[in-house]
N, C-alpha and C positions, 0 to 999 in steps of 0.2 A: 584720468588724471586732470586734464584740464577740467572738467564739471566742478572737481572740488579744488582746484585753483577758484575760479570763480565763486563757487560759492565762500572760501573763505573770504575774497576779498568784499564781498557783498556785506557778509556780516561785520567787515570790518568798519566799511564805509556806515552802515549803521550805527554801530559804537560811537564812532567817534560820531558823528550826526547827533546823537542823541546828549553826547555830553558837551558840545558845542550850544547847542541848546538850552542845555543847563544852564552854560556858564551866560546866556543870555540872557536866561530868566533871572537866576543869583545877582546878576551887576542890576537889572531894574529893580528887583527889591532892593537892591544895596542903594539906590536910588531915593528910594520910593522912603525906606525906614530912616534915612540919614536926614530929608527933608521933613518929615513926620517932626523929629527932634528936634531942627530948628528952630520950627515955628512952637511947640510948647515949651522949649526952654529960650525963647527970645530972639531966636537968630545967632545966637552967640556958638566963635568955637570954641570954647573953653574947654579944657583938662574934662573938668565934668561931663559934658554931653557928648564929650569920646567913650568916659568910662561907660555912658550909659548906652550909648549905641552899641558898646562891645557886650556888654549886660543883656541888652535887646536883641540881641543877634545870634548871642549864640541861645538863648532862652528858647527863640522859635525855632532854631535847627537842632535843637534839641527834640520839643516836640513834634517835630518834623518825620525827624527819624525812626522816635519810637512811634508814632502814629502810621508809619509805613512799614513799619518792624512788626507790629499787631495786625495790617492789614495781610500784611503775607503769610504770617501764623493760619490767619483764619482761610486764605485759601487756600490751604495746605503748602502752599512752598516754604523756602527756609530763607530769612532775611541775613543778609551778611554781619549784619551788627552783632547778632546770636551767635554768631561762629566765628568773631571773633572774641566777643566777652568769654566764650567760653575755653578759649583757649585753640 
């Protein structure tokens, strides 16, 4: 009983690890694409270069996902985005 106490918590501490992680990588590109737009639309915050950062953002987490959705296809696993589009 305690082995899989501990192993559950191990996988836990993973999980979250891993999406802590994430959310560290997602805020430096959130960085990294917000300052991109500054500098070729002027510096400016206008209305504009919101709409287009939100345009630019979800474009690459778009292909993000299908690009990791195709990657797991081909290694035979099952990507989540599949099971959920698919109901």
């Amino acid at each position: 009983m305690a082995k899989q106490t501990t192993r559950m918590v191990l996988q836990s501490m993973i999980a979250l690890s891993s999406a802590a992680l994430g959310l560290v990588a997602a805020l430096a590109w959130n960085d990294a694409i917000k300052e991109t737009i500054k500098r070729l639309l002027g510096g400016d915050e206008s209305l504009a270069s919101k709409y287009t950062y939100a345009i630019l953002a979800t474009f690459i987490a778009v292909l993000v996902v299908v690009s990791l959705a195709r990657l797991a296809a081909r290694l035979g696993g099952e990507a989540a985005i599949s099971r959920e589009a698919e109901g």
